[in-house]
N, C-alpha and C positions, 0 to 999 in steps of 0.2 A: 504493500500500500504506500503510493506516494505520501511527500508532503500535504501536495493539494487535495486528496483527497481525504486524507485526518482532519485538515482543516473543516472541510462542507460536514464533517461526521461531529467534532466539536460543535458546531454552529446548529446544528439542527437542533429544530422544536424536541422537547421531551415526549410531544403527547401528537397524533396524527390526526390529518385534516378531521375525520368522522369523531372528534372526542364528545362531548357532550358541555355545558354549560359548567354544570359540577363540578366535571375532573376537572377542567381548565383551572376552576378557581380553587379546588384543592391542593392543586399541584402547585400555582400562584401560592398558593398560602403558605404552604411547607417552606419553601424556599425565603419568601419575606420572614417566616417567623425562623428561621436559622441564621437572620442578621443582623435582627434588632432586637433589645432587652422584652423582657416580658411584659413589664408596665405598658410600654410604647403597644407593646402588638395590642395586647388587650384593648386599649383604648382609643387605637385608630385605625385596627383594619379588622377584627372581632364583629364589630358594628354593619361592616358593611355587608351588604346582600347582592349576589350575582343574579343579576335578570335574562339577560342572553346571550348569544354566540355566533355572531355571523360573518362568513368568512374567517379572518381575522381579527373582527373589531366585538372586542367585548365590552358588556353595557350594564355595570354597577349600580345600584343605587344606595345614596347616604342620605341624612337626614336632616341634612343642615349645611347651607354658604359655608359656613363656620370649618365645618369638616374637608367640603371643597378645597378651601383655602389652605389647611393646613398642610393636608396632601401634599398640593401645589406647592409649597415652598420649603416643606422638609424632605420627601420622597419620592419628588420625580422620578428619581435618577436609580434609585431602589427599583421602583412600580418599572421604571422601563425594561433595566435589566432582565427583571425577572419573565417579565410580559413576553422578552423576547425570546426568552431559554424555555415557556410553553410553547408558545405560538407559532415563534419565529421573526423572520426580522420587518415582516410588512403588520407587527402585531400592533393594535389602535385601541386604548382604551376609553371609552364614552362614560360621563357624571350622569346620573337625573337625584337632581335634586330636590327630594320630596320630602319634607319637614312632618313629622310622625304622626301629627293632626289632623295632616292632610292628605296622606295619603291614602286613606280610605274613602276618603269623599269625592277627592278632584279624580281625574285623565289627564290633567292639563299639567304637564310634567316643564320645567327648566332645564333644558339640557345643557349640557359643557363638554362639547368632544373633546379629548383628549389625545394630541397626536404623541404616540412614545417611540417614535424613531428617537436615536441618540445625537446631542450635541442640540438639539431643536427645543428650545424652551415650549413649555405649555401655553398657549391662548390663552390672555387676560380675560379676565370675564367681563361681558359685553356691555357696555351700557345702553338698553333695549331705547331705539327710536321708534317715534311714530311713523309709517309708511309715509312715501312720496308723494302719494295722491292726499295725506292727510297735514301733511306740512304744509304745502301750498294754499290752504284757507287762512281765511282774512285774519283769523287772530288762533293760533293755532295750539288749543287746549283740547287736546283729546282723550287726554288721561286722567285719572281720578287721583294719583298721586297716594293713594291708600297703601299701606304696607299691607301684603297678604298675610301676612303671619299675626300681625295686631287682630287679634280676635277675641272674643267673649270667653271659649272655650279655653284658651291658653294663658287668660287673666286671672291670676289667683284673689277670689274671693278673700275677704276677712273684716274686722271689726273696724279697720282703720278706712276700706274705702265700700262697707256695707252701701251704704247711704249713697254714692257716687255711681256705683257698677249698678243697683238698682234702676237709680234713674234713667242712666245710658241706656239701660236693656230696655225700656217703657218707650222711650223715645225711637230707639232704633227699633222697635215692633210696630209705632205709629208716626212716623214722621211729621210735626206740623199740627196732628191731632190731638198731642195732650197741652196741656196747661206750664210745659216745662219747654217753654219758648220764648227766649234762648233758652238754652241750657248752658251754664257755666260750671267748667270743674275749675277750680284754683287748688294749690300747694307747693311743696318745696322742689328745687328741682329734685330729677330722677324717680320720684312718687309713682309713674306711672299713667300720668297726663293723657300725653302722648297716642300712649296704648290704648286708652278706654275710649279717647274722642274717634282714631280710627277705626277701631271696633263697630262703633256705631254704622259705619257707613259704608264698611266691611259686611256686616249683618243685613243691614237695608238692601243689598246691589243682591245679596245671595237670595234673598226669600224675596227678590220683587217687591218690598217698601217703597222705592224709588228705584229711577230711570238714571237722575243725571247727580253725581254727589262730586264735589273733588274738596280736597285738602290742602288746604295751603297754612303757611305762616306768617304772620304778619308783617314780618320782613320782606317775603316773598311778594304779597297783595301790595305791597309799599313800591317795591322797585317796577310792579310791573305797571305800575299807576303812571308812574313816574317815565316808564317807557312809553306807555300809551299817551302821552301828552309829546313826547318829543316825536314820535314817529304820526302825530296826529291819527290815534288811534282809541281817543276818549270814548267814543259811541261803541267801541266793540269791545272794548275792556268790559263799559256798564251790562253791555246788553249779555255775554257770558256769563256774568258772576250773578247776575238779579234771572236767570233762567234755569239756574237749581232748582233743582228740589229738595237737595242737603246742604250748605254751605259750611265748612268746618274751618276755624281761622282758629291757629293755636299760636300762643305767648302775645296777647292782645297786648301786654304792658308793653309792647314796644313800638304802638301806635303814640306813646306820650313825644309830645311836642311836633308833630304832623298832622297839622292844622289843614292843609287839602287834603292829606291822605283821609284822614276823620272826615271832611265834611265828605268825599266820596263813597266811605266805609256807610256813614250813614244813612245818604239815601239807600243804598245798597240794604242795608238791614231794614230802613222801612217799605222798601218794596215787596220784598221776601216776606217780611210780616207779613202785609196785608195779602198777600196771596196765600197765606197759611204753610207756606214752606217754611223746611225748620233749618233754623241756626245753633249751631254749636259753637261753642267759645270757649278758651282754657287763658290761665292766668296761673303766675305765682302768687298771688293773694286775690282777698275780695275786693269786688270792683269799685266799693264804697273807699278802698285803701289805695286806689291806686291815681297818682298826681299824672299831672298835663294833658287830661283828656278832657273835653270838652264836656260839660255837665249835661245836655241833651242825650249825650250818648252814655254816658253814666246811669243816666235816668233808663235809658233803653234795655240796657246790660243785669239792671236790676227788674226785669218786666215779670219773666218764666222764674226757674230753677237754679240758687247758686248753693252748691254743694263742694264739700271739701275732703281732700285725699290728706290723710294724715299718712306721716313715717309708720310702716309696718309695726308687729308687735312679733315676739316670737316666732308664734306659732305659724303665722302667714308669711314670716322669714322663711323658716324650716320648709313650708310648704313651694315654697316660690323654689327652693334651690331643687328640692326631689323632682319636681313637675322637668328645672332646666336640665337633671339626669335623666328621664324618662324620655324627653323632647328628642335629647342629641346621642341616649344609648353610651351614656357613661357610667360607671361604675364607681362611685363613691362612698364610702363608708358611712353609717348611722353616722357614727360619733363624729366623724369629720364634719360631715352635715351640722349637726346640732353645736359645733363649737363653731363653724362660721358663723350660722346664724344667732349666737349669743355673742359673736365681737364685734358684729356688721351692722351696724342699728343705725345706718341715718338715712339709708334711700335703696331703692330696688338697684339701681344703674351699678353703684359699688358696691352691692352684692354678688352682682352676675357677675363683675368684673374681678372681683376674690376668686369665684368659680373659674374663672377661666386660667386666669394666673396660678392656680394650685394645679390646674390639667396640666399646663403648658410645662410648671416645673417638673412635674411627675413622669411626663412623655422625656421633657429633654436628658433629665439625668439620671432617668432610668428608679426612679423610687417608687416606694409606697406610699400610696393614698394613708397620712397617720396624721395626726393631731401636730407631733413635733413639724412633721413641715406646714401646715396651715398655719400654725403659730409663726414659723418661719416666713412664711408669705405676709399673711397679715402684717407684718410689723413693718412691711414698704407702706403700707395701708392706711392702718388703723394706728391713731395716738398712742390709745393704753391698749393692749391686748394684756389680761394678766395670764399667767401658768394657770389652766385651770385645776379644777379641783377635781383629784378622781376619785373614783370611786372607790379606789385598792386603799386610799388613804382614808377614807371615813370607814372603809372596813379596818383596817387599823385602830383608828380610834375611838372605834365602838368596841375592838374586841380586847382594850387594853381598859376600857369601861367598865365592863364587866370582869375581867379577869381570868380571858381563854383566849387558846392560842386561836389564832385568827383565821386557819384553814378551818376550826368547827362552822365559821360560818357557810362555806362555800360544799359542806359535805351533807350528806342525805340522812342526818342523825334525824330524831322527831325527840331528844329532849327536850323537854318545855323551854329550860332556861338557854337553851342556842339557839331553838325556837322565838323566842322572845327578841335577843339580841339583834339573830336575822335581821326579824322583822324590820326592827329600830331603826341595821343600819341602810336595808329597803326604804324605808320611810325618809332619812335621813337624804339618803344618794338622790332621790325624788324632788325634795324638797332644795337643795345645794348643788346641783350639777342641771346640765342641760340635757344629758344622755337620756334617750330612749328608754321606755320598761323594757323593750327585749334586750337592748344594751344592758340595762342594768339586770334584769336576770342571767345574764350570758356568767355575768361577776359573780352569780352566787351559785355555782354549781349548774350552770346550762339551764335555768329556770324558766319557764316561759310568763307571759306580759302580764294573765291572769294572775299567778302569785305574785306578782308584784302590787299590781291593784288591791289585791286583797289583806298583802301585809298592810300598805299604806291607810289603809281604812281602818282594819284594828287598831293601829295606832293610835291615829285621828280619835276614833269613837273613844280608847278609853282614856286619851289626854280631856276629853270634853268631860270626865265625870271623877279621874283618878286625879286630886291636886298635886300628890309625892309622885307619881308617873310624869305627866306634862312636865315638874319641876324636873326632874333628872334625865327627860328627854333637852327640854334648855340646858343643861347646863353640858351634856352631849356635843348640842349643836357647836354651843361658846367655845368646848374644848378643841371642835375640829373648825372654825373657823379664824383661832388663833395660830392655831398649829400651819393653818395654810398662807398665811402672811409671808 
């Protein structure tokens, strides 16, 4: 056997033209997971799912831009290789980008071909235009400007924007119809604004509420005001924005001190009114709090609904980041979960953005998803992040309480008095950490959520009637919150 011909035998695909979808991306698999750390595999090609096989161009789908992107800039060069030692060397790999919420519902897939010949960067992702036939109108707004993924479904409920998300959802089921017109959300940034207003109009375009909705910013509505005067285009600026039938203008406080832009926003809004189409509004405060707008419009802004997004509270923390594991098909630990969101407390935005900064560390240098590197992320982050408080140390401190070694608690005894202790330090972990009951039972012997509930109540019930009890369950707590200083 020649040179030349070792060579074409080196070079050949592993797998022949007739293979199937499957083996393709098994044999894909084997190979990527033989180069890169475990962590990395697990939380970026684990996820992804093989849809088909044609010729040589195979067509993946993941669940997230997000995913796309990363691909794209860490593993090209990985993905081609490999691509080419199945396939061969005319192998092309295709994105559809279906975000987890949606892929049951839409057809309407994003694709991102992916050429993986060598030395050939990947195709930037495209910034979609309107067609040629659709640019050449007199003022050319064709699109609704709605983020697809801003939906009701992927908005996490909770106590901080109960009152907010209710509203959205009434409005966006009647557009114009109810009594909440305008609608105003205000709050701080990152709150989730944003998400809820496009929701609305997101929801209305899907269930046939409304024909014509778009989204703008008011910076946006500002500059294009201001082009429709120079390019003598005033009448078709008005006559698009007053033939909504949802009009959605978010961060209004930045209409202060544009005194034309206001008086044109104005008729704008009393047109729409009177024809019973619905306005949406958002603000970082209430419209009563906000200076350099003209009081007519203030007046107007205060007509419908002004309702407010407060900063999350735990639990809607905690929920917000599992929903963003469930979305993108990552794997994050309870406990890690439950300690971002008990150090992350001023806004959704730099929450997601700890989630993402914890993958990224975890993909690049090859670690575990644990508590010490959260803690380690966070502290780019977050002011005070303190060591939290674990759970092995208040079983410590409860079993130096009582006066036994501290594996009785974690063992399958049913003595009363380790029985008791358990309980205590069950109650205690509950009450002084952020960790989950299945967490917390994982601590006391593999215990499941119900024994933890149920310690935590005996306790409860008999500090409510035992005074020597409740006192030595405090003086417990003081022991182990000193000790954690």
């Amino acid at each position: 056997m020649n040179a030349s011909e070792t060579a074409e035998k080196t070079d050949a695909p592993l797998l022949t033209p007739t293979v199937t979808v499957e083996q393709a991306w098994t044999e894909f698999l084997a190979i990527i997971k033989s180069e890169i750390n475990a962590q990395s595999f697990k939380t970026w090609f684990e996820p992804i799912k093989p849809i088909k096989l044609v010729d040589s161009e195979l067509t993946v789908r993941v669940t997230s831009h997000f995913f796309y992107d990363w691909l794209e800039a860490h593993y090209n060069m990985r993905i081609t290789n490999a691509l080419e030692k199945v396939l061969g060397k005319s192998a092309r790999l295709s994105y559809n980008v279906v975000p987890a919420e949606e892929s049951a519902q839409s057809n309407v897939i994003a694709q991102y071909p992916l050429p993986v010949e060598k030395h050939e960067q990947p195709a930037p992702l495209a910034h979609h235009t309107a067609p040629a036939e659709e640019v050449q109108t007199a003022f050319p707004y064709q699109q609704t400007f709605l983020n697809p993924r801003f939906t009701f479904e992927n908005y996490i409920k909770g106590e901080s924007n109960q009152l907010a998300r209710a509203a959205a959802l009434a409005v966006a089921n009647n557009p114009g119809g109810t009594s909440f017109n305008p609608l105003v959300l205000y709050g701080g940034t990152g709150l989730g604004k944003t998400h809820l207003i496009q929701a609305i109009g997101n929801y209305a375009l899907t269930n046939n509420k409304a024909k014509r909705v778009i989204y703008v910013s008011s910076e946006k509505f500002t500059i294009e005001f201001i082009d429709s005067i120079k390019f003598d285009k005033t009448n078709d600026f008005h006559n698009f924005y007053r033939n909504m039938d949802i009009l959605i203008v978010d961060d209004i406080q930045f209409f202060s001190g544009k005194e034309k832009t206001q008086d044109s926003f104005f008729h704008t809004f009393n047109t729409l009114h009177q024809q019973g189409k619905q306005i949406i509004l958002s603000s970082d405060r209430p419209a009563k709090e906000l200076q350099g707008l003209d009081d007519r419009l203030l007046s107007r802004f205060q007509w419908g609904l002004t309702a407010d997004i407060q900063p999350p509270d735990l639990e809607t923390r905690t929920a917000i980041l599992r929903k963003k594991c469930e979305d993108e098909d990552t794997n994050i630990p309870d406990d890690v979960i439950d300690y971002i969101a008990a150090n992350v407390t001023s806004n959704v935005r730099e929450l997601e953005g700890c989630y993402t900064s914890i993958l990224f560390k975890a993909s690049l240098e090859g670690k575990e998803m644990s508590i010490d590197l959260a803690r380690e992320v966070l502290r780019t982050v977050v002011n005070d992040v303190r060591s939290p408080l674990s759970v092995e140390e208040i079983q410590k401190q409860v079993a130096d309480y009582f006066d036994i070694p501290v594996d009785m608690l974690r063992a399958k005894t049913r003595k009363q008095e380790i029985v008791n202790a358990r309980q205590i330090a069950m109650y205690v972990a509950k009450e002084l950490t952020n960790c989950s009951l299945k967490t917390i039972g994982l601590h006391f012997g593999g215990r499941d959520h119900s024994t933890v509930i149920h310690a935590y109540q005996t306790v409860e019930d008999q500090m409510k009637t035992d005074t020597k009890f409740r006192t030595a369950i405090e003086q417990i707590r003081k022991k182990i919150e000193i000790a954690s200083r």
